[in-house]
C-alpha positions in Angstrom: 99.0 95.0 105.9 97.0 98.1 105.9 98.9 101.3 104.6 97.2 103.6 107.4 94.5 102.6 110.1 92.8 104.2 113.0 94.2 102.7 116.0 96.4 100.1 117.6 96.7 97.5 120.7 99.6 96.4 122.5 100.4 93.6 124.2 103.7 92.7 126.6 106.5 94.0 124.4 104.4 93.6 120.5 102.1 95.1 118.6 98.7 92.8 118.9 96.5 94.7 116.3 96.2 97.4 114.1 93.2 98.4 112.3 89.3 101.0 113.3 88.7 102.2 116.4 85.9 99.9 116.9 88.2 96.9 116.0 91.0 97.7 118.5 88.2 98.7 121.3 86.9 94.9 121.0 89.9 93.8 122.4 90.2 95.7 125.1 90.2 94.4 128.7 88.7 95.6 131.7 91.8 96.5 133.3 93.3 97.8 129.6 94.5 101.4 129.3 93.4 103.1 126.4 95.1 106.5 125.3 93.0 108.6 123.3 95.6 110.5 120.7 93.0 112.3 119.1 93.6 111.5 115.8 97.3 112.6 115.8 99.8 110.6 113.5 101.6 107.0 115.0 104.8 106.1 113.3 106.9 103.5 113.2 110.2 103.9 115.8 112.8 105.3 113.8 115.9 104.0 113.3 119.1 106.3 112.8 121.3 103.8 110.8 124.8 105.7 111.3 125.4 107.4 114.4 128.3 107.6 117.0 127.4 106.5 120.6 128.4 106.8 123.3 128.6 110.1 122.2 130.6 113.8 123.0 131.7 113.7 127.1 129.4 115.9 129.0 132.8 117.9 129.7 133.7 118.9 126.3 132.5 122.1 124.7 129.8 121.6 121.6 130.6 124.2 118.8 128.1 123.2 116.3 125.9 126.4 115.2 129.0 128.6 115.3 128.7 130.7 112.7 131.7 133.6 113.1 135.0 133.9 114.4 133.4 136.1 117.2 130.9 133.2 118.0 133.6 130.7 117.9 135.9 132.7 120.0 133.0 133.7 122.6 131.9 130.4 123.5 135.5 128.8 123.8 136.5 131.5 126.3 133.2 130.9 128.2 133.9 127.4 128.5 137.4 127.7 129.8 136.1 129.9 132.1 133.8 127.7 133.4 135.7 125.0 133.7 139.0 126.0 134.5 140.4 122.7 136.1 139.9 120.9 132.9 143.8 120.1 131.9 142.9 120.2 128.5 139.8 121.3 126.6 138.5 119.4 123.6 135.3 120.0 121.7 133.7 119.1 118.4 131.2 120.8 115.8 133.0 123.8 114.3 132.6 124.5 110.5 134.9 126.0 108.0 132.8 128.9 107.2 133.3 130.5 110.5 136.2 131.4 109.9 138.1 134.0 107.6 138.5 132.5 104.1 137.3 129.1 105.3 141.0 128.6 107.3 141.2 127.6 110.6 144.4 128.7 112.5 146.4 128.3 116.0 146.3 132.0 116.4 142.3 131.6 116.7 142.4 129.9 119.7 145.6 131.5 121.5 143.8 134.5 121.4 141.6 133.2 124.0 143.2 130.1 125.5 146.8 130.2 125.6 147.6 128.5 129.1 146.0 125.3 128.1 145.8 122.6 125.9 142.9 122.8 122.7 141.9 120.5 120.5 138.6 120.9 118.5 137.3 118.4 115.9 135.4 119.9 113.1 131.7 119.0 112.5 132.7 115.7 110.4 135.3 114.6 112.9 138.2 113.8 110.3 140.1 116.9 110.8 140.3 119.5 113.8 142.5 121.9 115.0 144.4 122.8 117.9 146.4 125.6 119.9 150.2 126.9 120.0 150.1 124.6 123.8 148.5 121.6 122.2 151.7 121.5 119.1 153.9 121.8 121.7 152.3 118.7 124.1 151.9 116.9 121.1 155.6 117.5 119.4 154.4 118.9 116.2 156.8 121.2 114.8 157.7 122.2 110.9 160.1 119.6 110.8 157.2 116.9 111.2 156.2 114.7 108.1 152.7 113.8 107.1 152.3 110.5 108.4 150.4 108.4 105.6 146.6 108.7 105.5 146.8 112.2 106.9 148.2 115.9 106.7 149.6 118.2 108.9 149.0 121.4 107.5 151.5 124.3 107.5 152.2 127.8 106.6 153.7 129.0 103.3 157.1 129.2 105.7 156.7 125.9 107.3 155.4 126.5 110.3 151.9 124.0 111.5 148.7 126.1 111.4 147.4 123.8 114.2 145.0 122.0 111.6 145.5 118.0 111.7 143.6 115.6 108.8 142.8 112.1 109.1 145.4 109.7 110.3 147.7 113.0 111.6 145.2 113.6 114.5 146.6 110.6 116.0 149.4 112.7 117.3 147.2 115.2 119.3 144.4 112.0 119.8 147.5 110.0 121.9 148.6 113.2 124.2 144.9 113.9 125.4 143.8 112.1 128.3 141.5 109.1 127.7 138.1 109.4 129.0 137.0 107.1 131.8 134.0 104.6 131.1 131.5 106.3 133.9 132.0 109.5 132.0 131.2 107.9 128.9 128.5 105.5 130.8 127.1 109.2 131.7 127.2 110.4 128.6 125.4 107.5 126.8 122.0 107.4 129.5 122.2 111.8 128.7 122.4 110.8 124.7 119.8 108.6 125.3 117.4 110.7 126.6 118.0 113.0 124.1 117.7 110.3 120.7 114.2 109.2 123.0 112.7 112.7 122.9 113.4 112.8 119.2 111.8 109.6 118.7 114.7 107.1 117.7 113.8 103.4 119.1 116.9 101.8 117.1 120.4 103.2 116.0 123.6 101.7 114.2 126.5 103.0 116.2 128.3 103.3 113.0 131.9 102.6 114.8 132.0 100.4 118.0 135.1 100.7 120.0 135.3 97.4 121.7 136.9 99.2 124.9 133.6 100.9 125.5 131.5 97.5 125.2 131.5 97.4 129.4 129.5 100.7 129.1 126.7 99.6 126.5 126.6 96.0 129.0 126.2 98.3 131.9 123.2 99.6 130.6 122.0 96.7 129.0 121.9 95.3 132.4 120.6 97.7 134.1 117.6 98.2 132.2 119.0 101.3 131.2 119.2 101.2 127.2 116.3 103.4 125.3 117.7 102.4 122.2 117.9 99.0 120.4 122.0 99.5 119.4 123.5 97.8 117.1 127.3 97.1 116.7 130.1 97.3 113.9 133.8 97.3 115.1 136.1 98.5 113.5 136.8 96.1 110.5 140.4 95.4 111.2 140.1 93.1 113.8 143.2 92.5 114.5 144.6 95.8 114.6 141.8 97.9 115.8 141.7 99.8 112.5 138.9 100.8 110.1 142.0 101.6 107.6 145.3 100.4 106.8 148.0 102.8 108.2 150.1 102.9 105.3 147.3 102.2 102.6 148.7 98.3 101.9 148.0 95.8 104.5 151.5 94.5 106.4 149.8 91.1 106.7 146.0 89.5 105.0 143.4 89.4 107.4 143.1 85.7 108.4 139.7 83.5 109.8 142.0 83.3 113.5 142.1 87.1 113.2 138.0 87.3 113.2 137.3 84.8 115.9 136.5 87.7 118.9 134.4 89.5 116.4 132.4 86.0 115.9 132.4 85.4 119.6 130.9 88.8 119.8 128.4 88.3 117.2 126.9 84.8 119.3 127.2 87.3 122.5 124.8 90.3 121.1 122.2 88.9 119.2 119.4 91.6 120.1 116.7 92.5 120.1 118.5 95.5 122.5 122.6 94.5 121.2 123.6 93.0 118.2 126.6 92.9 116.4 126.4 91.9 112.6 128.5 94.3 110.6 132.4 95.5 111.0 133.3 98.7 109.5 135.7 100.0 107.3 137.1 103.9 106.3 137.8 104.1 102.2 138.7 107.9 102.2 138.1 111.2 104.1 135.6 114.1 103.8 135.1 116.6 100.5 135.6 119.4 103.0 139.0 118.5 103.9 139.5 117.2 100.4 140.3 114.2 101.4 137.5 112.1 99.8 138.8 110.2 96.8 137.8 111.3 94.1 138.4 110.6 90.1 138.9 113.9 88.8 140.5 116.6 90.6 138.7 118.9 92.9 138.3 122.8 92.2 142.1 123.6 93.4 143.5 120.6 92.8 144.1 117.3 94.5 142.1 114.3 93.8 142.0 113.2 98.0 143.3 110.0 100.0 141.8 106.5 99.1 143.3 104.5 102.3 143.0 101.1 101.2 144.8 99.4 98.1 142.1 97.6 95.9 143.6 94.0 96.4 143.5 94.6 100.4 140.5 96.1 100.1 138.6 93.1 97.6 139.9 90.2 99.6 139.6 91.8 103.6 136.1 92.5 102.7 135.5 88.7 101.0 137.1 87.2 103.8 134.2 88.8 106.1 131.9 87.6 103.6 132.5 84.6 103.7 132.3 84.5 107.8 128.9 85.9 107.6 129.3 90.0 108.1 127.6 93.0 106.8 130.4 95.1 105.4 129.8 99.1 106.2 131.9 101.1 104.0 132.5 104.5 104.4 133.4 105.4 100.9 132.1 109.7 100.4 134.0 110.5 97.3 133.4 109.2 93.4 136.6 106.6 93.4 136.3 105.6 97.1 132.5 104.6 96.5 133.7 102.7 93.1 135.8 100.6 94.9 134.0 99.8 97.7 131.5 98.2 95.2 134.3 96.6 92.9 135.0 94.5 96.8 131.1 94.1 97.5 131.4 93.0 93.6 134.4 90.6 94.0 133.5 89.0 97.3 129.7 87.9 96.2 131.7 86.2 92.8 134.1 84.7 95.0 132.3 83.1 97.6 128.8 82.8 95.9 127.3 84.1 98.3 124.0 86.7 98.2 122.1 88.3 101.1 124.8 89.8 103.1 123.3 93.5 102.9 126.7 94.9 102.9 126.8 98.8 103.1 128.1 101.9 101.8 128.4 104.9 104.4 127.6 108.8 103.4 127.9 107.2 99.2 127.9 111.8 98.7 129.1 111.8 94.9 128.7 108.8 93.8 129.4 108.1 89.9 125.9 108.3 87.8 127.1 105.3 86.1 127.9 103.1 89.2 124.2 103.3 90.6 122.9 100.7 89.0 125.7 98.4 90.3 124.3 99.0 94.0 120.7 97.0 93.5 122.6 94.5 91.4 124.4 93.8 94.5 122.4 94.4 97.3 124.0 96.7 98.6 122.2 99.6 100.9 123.4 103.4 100.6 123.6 104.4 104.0 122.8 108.0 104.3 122.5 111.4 105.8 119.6 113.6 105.1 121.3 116.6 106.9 124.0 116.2 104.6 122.1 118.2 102.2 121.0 120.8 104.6 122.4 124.0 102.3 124.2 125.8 104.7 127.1 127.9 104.8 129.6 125.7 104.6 127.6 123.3 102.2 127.8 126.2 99.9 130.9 127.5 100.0 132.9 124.8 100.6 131.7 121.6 100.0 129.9 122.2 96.7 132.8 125.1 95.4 134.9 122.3 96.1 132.9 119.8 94.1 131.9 122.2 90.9 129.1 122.4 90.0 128.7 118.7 87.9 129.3 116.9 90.5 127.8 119.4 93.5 124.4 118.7 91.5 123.9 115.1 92.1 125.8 115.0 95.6 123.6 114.1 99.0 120.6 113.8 96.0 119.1 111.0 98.0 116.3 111.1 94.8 118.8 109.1 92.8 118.7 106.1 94.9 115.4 106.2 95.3 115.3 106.1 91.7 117.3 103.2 91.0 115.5 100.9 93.4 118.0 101.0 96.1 117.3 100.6 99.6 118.1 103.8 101.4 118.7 103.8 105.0 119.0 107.1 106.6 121.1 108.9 109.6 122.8 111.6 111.0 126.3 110.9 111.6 126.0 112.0 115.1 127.7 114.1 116.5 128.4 115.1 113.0 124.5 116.2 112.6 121.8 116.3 115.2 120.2 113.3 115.2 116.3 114.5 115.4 114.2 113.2 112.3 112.1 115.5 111.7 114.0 118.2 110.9 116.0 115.8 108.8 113.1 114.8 107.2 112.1 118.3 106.3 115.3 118.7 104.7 115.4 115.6 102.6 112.0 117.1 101.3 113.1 120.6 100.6 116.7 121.1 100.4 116.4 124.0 102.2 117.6 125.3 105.6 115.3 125.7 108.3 115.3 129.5 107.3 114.4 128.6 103.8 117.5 129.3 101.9 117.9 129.0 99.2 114.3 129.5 97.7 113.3 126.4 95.7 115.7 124.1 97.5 119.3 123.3 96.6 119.6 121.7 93.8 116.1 120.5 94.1 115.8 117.6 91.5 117.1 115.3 94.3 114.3 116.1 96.6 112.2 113.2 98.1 108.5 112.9 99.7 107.8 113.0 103.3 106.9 109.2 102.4 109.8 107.9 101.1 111.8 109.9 103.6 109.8 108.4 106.7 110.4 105.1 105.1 114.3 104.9 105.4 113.7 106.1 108.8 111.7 103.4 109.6 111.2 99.9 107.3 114.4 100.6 105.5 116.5 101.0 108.5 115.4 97.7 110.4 116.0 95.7 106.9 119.6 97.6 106.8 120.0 95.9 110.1 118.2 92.6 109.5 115.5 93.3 111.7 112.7 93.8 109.4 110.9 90.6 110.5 110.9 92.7 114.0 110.4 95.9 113.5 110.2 99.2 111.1 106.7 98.6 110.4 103.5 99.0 112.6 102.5 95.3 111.8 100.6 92.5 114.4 103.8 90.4 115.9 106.4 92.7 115.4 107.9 94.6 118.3 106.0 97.7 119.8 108.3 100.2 118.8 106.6 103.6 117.7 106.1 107.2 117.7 103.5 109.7 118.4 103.7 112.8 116.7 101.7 116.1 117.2 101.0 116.8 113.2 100.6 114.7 110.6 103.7 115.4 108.7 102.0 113.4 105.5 100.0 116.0 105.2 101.0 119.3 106.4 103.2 121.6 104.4 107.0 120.3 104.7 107.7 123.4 106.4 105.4 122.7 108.8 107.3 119.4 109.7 109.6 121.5 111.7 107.0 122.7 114.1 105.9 118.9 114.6 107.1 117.6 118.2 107.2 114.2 118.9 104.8 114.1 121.6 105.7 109.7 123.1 108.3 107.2 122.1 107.2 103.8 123.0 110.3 100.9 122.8 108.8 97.2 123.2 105.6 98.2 124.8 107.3 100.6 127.1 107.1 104.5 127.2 111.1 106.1 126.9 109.7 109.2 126.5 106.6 111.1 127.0 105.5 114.5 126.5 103.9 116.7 129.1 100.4 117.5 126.9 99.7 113.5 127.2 98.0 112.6 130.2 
């Protein structure tokens, strides 16, 4: 396999040849097209290996970029005005630095909307916040407990400041109105577009709700898809849960319990659905201090681990022993410690090897517990926009940490390090899910802006390289599809990407004025740039 060549011929849906210009022209037919790219870069398709599709409703308001109160508060009273038959208005994308002293109150959204019903999930989705109208719809009072796996947070006299963690959204989550599957139908072909323009040929929908399967099969057979999906319910089969609701499991997961997650798996075999992998929560986010941790965090509390061990170690070698990919979302020190102790337990308990299982966002990991993930084979799954150093990464997510632990968090140089494959994401609608300006910040630490000079903490900074490759080769082995795909090799599928600069060459922050200029999927343009004839 060459590492770089001149030029490339396709054939049906896979890549015939690669190699010179005078090579690939030999092959050529009379009736062949032939696009001249002018020396501009090809890359492989790349894969986003933790996203969340269908994705946002077209009719909820998108917050991320706020970056005051007065932005915040702008923007939601321009979307209620113009849509004012919306019975309630939800949204997603807000950070805590918008807001006075990092707090997010009621008050800030009464101010503007008082006559309906709020709810607004903050950029990492495991906590939001909601109005005075919303409390009321969804009986929340100062008399209501924390349910387990969650917090309702309140006043120093009791009274709910309208901000809901983990399990506690559930209250507000089962007053708002469900969406219907043609909005969401609508809303995947828009994503689409979207992930196609920024050159993503494969994603890992990081959470599949098996209600919304009817929507990806409606594309699928409608020649609609852009994106080669692939699958992981949640990993409680037969609850519907990614976590235990009070930490220990009522009853074991048995082999009966998995049997429509196995039918599943013979349904979507690819290339365009698959389903391999189930998923599982471990803890929360270090921004709502709810990732579990070891030691405490700055201000105390050590977050919410939402499995038991035992649960945990024998759930996880039960799916191991069926055949599954485990993904793990473990952020915090302990949570990513145990989800290795089950990886760990299930490969001595069945004997088996192979099984790629994962661990999700794997922040602030342990120094000491690195090793343990090549020993295993087990993939860190994660987000190079996690480490894009902006206001809320610095003054609350790494204040929170201290600085010990803030050094080596989202240091994706670490992995690389200890020979572990690395597959990279966005967390969407967390993050954007363009590459390339996750790719610049995987190789600067910086914001787009620059800031701060030198990159945050810039020992875990990576090359453009090793970057591109868990966007491409790394992501399709994550998914078992590197026999496939990920690599712009004769026989494997035609998935690739055209890009105006050659972003292995330019200065990194160059990569940000890069455009992908034509995503090709199986032989077959999903998007194309104007400048290309």
């Amino acid at each position: 396999m060459r590492p770089q060549a001149q030029a490339l011929a396709v054939s049906g849906d896979k890549i015939l040849a690669v190699g010179s210009d005078q090579e690939i022209r030999a092959l050529a037919a009379p009736d062949t097209a032939i696009l001249d790219l002018q020396g501009r870069l090809v890359v492989p398709g790349f894969q986003d290996s933790h996203l969340h599709f269908p994705g946002a409703s077209i009719n909820e308001i998108d917050l991320h970029g706020v970056e005051t109160l007065k932005d915040f508060q702008q923007r939601l009273s321009e979307f209620a005005k113009a849509h004012p038959n919306l019975p309630w208005i939800t949204g997603h994308g807000w950070g805590y630095s918008a807001f006075p002293n990092q707090t997010v109150e009621k008050k800030f959204i009464d101010e503007v909307i008082s006559d309906r019903p709020v709810y607004l999930l903050e950029r990492d989705g495991h906590m939001g916040f909601g109005n005075s109208q919303a409390l009321l719809i969804a009986g929340i009072t100062s008399a209501t407990p924390d349910p387990p796996n969650g917090h309702i947070m309140k006043s120093k006299t009791g009274e709910p400041t309208g901000e809901l963690k983990e399990s506690a959204q559930e209250l507000m989550f089962s007053k708002i109105p469900p969406r219907t599957l043609q909005d969401q139908y609508e809303s995947l072909l828009q994503h689409m577009d979207k992930a196609a323009a920024a050159g993503l040929t494969a994603a890992q929908d990081a959470y599949t709700n098996l209600d919304v399967l009817p929507v990806y099969e409606r594309a699928a057979a409608a020649n609609a898809l852009k994106l080669r999906l692939r699958l992981a319910p949640p990993i409680l089969a037969n609850t519907g849960d990614a976590a235990p609701p009070k930490h220990k499991l009522d009853k074991p997961l048995t082999e009966a319990d998995l049997q429509a997650y196995k039918k599943l798996r013979d349904t979507f075999p690819g290339p365009m659905l698959k389903l391999i992998a189930v998923k599982g929560v471990l803890d929360g986010t270090v921004d709502a201090r709810t990732a579990a941790m070891f030691e405490p965090y700055v201000g105390g509390g050590t977050g919410i681990p939402f499995w038991e061990q035992e649960d945990l170690n024998n759930t996880v070698a039960l799916l191991d022993k069926e055949g599954f990919q485990v993904m793990l979302h473990a952020i915090g020190d302990k949570a990513i410690h145990m989800a290795l102790d089950s990886f760990e337990y299930a490969a001595k308990t069945n004997g088996t090897t192979g099984r790629r299982h994962r661990v999700e966002h794997v922040e602030v990991p342990l120094l000491s517990d690195l090793p343990r993930f090549k020993q295993l084979g087990v993939i860190a799954s994660t987000q190079a926009m996690f480490a894009n150093p902006d206001a809320t990464v610095l003054e609350n997510f790494a204040d929170l940490l201290g600085p010990e632990r803030a050094s080596h968090a989202d240091s994706f140089k670490i992995f690389d390090d200890a020979g572990i494959v690395q597959a990279f994401g966005s967390d969407w609608g967390v993050f954007p899910f363009e590459p390339l300006p996750a790719i610049y910040c995987a190789v600067t630490r910086m914001t787009p802006e620059g800031t701060p000079a030198g990159g945050w903490y810039p020992a875990g900074r990576i090359s453009v390289r090793a970057a591109l490759r868990h966007f491409t080769r790394d992501g399709a082995y994550a998914t078992f599809d590197e026999n496939t795909r990920g690599t712009l090799t004769p026989g494997k599928l035609a998935d690739f990407v055209v890009l105006s600069r050659d972003i292995l060459t330019i200065p990194p922050a160059e990569i940000l004025n890069t455009k992908v200029l034509l995503t090709v999927m199986g032989g077959k343009d999903t998007y194309r740039d104007r400048s290309l004839p």
